[in-house]
C-alpha positions as a printed Julia matrix, in Angstrom:
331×3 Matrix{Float64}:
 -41.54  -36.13  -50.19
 -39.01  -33.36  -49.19
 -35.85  -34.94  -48.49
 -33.76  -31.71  -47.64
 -31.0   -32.36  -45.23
 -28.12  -30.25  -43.93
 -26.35  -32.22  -46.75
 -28.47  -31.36  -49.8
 -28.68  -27.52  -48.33
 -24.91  -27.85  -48.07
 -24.4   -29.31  -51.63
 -27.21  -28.42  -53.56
 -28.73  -31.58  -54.32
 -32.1   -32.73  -54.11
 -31.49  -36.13  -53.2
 -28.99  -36.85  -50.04
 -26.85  -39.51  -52.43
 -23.23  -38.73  -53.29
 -21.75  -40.7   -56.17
 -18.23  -41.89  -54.89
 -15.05  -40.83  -56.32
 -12.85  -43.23  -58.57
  -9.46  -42.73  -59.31
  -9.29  -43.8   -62.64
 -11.95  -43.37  -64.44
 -14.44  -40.77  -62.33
 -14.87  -38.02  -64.66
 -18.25  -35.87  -66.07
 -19.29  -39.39  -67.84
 -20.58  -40.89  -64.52
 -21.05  -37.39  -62.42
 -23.02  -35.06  -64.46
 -25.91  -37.81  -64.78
 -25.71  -38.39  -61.31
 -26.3   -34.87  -60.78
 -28.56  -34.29  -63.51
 -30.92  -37.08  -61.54
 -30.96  -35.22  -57.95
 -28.02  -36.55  -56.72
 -24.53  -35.27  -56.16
 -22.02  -36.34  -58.75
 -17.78  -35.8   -57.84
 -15.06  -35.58  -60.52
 -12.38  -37.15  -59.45
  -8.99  -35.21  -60.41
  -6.39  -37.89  -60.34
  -8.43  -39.35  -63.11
  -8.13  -36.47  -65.6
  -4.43  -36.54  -64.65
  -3.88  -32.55  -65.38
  -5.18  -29.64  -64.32
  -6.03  -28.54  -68.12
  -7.99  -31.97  -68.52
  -9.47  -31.17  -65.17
 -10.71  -27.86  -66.5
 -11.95  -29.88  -70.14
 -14.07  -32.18  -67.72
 -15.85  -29.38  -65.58
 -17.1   -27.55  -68.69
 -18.1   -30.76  -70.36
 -20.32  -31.79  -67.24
 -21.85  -28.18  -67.06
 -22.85  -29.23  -70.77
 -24.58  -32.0   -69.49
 -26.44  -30.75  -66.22
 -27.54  -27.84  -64.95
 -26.84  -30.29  -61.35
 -24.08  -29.16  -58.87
 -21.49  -31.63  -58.69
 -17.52  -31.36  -56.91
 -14.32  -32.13  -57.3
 -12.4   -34.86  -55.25
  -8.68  -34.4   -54.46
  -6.9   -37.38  -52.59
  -3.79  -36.15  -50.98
  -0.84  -38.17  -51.46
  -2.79  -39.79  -54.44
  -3.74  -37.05  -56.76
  -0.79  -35.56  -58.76
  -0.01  -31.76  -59.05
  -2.85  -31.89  -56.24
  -2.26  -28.1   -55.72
  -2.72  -27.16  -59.68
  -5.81  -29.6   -59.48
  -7.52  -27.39  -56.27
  -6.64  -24.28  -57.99
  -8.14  -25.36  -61.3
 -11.37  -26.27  -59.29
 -11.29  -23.36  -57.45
 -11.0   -20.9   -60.57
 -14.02  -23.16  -61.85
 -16.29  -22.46  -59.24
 -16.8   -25.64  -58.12
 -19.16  -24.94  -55.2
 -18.22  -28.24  -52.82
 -14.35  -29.92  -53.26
 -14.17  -33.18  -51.6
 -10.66  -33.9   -50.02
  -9.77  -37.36  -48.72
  -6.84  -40.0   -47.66
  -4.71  -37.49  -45.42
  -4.88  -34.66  -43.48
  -6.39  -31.81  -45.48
  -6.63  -28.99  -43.71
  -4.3   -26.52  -45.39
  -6.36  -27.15  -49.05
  -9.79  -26.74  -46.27
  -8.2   -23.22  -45.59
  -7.53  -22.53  -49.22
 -10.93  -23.56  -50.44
 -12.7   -21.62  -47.74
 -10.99  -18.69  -48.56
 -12.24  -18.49  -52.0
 -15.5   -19.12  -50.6
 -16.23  -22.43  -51.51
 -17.48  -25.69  -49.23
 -15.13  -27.9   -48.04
 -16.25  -31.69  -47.44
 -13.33  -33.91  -46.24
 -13.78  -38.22  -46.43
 -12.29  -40.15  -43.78
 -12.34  -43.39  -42.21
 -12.06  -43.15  -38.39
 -13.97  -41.21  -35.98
 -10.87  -39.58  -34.79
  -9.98  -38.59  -38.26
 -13.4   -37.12  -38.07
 -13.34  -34.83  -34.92
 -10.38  -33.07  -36.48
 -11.76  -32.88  -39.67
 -14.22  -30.81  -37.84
 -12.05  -28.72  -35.3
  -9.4   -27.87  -38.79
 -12.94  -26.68  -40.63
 -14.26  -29.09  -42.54
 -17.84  -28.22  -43.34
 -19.24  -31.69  -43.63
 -17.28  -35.09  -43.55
 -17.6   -38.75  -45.38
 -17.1   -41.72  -42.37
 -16.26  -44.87  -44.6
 -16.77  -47.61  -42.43
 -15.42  -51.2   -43.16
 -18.07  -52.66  -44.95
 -16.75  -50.24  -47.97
 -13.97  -50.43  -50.69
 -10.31  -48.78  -50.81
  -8.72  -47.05  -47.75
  -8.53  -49.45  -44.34
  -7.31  -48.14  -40.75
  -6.64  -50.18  -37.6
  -8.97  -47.83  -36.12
 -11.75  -48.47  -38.69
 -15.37  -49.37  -37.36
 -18.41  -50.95  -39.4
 -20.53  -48.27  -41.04
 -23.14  -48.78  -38.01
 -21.42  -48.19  -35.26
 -18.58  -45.31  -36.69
 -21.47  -43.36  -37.32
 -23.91  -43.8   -34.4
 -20.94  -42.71  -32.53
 -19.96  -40.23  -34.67
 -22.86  -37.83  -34.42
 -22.24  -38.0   -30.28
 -19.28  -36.33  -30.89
 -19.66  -33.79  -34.04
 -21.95  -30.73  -35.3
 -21.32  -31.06  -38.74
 -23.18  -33.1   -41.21
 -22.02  -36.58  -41.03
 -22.32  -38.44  -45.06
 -22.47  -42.14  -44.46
 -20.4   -44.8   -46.4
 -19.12  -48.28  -46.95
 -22.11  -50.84  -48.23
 -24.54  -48.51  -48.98
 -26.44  -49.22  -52.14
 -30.07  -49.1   -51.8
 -33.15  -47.47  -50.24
 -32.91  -49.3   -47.11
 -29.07  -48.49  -46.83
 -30.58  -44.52  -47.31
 -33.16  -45.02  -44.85
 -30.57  -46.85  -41.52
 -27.91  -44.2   -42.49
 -30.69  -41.35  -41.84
 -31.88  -43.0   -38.89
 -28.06  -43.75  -37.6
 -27.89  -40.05  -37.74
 -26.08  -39.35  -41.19
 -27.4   -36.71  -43.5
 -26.42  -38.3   -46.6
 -25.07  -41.3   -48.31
 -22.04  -42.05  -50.25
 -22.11  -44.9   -52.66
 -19.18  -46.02  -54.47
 -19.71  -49.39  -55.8
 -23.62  -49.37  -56.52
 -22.66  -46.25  -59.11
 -20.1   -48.76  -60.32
 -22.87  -51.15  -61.99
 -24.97  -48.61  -64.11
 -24.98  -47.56  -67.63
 -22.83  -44.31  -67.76
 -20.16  -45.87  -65.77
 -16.7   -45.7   -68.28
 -15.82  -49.89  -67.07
 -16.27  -53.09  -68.83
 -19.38  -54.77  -68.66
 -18.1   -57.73  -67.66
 -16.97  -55.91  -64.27
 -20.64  -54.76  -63.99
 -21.82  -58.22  -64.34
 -19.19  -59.71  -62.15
 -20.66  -56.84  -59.58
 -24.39  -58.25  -60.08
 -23.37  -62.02  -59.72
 -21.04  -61.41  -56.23
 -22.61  -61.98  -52.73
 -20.74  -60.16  -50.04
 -19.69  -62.81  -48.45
 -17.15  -63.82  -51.16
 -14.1   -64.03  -50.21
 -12.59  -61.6   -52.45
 -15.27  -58.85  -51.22
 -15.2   -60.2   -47.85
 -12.02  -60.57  -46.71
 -10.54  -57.45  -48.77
 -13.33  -54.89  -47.09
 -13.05  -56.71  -43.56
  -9.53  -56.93  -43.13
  -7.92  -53.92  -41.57
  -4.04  -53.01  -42.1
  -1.46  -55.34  -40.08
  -0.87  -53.01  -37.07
   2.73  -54.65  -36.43
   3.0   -53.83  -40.42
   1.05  -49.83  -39.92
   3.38  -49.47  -36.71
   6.71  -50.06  -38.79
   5.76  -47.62  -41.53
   4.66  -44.84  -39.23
   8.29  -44.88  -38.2
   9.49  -44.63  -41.08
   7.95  -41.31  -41.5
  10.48  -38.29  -42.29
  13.43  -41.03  -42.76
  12.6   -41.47  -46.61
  10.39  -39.26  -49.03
   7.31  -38.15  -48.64
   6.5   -40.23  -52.32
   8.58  -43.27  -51.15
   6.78  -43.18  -47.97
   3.2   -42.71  -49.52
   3.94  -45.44  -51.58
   4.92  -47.81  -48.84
   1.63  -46.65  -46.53
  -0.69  -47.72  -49.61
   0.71  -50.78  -49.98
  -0.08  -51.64  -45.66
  -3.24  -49.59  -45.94
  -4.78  -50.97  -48.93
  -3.03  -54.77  -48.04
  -1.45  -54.9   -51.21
   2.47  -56.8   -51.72
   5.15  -53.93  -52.68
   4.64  -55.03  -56.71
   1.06  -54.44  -56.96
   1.37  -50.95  -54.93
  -0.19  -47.58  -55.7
   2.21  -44.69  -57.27
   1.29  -41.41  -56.65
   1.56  -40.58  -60.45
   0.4   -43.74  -61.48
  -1.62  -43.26  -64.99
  -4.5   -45.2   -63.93
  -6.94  -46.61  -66.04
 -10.04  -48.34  -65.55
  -9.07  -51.65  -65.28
  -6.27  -50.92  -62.85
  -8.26  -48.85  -60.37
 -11.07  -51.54  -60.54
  -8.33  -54.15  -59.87
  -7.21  -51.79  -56.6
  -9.82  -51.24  -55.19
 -12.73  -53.88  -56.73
 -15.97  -53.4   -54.54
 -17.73  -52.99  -51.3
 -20.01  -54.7   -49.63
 -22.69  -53.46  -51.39
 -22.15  -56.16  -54.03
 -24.81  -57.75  -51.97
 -27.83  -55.35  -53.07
 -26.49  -55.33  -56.72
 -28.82  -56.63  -59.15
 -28.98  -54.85  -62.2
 -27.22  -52.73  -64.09
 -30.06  -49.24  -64.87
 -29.05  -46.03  -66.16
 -27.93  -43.54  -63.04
 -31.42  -42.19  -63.41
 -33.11  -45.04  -62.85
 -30.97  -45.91  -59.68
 -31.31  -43.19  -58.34
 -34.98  -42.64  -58.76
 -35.84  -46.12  -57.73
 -33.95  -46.09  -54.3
 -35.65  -42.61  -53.79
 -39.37  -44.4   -54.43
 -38.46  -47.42  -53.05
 -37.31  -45.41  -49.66
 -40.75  -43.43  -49.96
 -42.77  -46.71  -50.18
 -40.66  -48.54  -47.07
 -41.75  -44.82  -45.11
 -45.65  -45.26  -46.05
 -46.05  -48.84  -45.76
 -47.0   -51.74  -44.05
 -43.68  -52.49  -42.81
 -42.38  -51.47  -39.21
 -40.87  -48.09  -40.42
 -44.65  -47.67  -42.19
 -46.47  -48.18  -39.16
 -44.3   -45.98  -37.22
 -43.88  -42.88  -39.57
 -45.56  -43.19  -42.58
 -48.31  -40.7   -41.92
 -46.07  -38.33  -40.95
 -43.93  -38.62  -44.2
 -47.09  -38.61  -46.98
């Protein structure tokens, strides 16, 4: 089955599946066999924490796949975030991923050395001027996924079946994504791709512990520490107070301070934007999406990715509802 989308034309994949970026450990380990399978892999640069590193990690996934695969920059996260673009951008790196803040002036850069520009965000507004600054695709992350929280957040379903009312560009779906089925609504929502964080978390090549792969594979999503940390937007009394604050302090100190009401997290146990992250820290941070709920295993990339692709192609030409409606139009 040909499953070509303005996405995969736009990245170069085969497959419409992104592999999520992760700050501390998302280097060529976990993206080049995520690209090397038909999916999209992202280096993340705040987890090779210079741009020489940076550079090291592109050349060792080129090694490993003959795949495209980006680079992800967070703004306000990612230090010497301009050395890191320019790295990527003297690298070829056909598609950089931006995401957290506003983006636009990297979008510029990046389009002017002739590269694609794909920026993640989690609100629809945040969307819409994703797309009037440029953006050539954008990520919607809707509650149901890890990280990042807004007051103006929606659930996955409804941010993006009101999403593509309202943009032209490729819309990539995430937040409890993890399986065919997941691939399948987001396509039929309107989306042109998925982006899976967690499920990538609980395979082979990913650099964690395998007790935090386990402890993926055992959760349900309605445990409370999934739950409540994915469902639970920002304090707005709390978002209010700090978007006061804004030009009275630092741009750092004020980062900082925003993390801590975004992400929910006491001042002690807050982000810092040159944090030296490791694995265990960034799992601690950010932990898991909803998606715990179709975890079950633990199979090499390949194998995940292959399976949700077959599985997806078998839900299309069965007996089910989606079968009976489209399956002979899709063998």
């Amino acid at each position: 089955m040909d499953w070509s989308t303005r996405v995969t034309e736009l990245l170069g994949s085969r497959y419409p599946i992104i592999q999520g970026a992760f700050g501390g450990f998302g280097n060529s380990a976990l993206a080049a066999p995520v690209s090397e399978a038909g999916g999209f892999g992202i280096i993340t640069a705040s987890a090779l924490r210079t741009p020489a590193k940076l550079r090291e990690d592109i050349m060792r996934a080129r090694s490993m796949t003959d795949g495209p695969f980006g680079v992800n920059l967070s703004v306000g996260l990612c230090p010497s975030i301009d050395e890191m673009r320019e790295t990527a951008i003297e690298e070829r790196v056909p598609v950089i991923f931006t995401a957290a803040y506003r983006a636009d002036d990297h979008g510029r850069r990046i389009h002017d050395a002739g590269l694609k520009w794909v920026h993640k965000v989690v609100t629809i507004q945040h969307a819409v001027a994703a797309e009037r600054q440029g953006a050539d695709a954008v990520v919607i992350v809707g509650l149901e996924g890890t990280a990042f929280k807004s007051i103006y957040q929606l659930p996955t379903l409804v941010g993006v079946t009101t999403a593509v009312q309202k943009l032209k560009i490729p819309i990539i779906a995430a937040g409890g994504i993890g399986d065919a089925r997941g691939l399948l609504a987001a396509l039929a929502m309107g989306a042109e791709g998925v982006y899976m964080g967690t499920r990538f978390l609980a395979t082979k090549e990913c650099p964690i512990s395998q007790r935090h792969k386990q402890k993926l594979v055992d959760a349900d999503p309605w445990d409370p520490e999934f739950k409540d940390r994915c469902l639970a937007p920002p304090r707005a009394e709390e978002y209010e107070n700090i978007m006061k604050e804004r030009g009275s302090i630092s741009q750092d100190e004020w980062l900082v301070r925003l993390e801590q009401v975004m992400f929910r997290h006491e001042p002690e146990t807050g982000l810092k934007i040159d944090s030296d992250w490791g694995a265990e820290e960034a799992l601690r941070i950010a932990g898991g999406s909803l998606a715990v709920g179709v975890i079950k295993s633990v199979p090499t990339v390949k194998e995940l990715i292959e399976g949700i692709i077959r599985e997806a192609e078998e839900i299309l030409a069965g007996a089910g509802p989606l079968g009976r409606l489209f399956g002979s139009t899709h063998t």
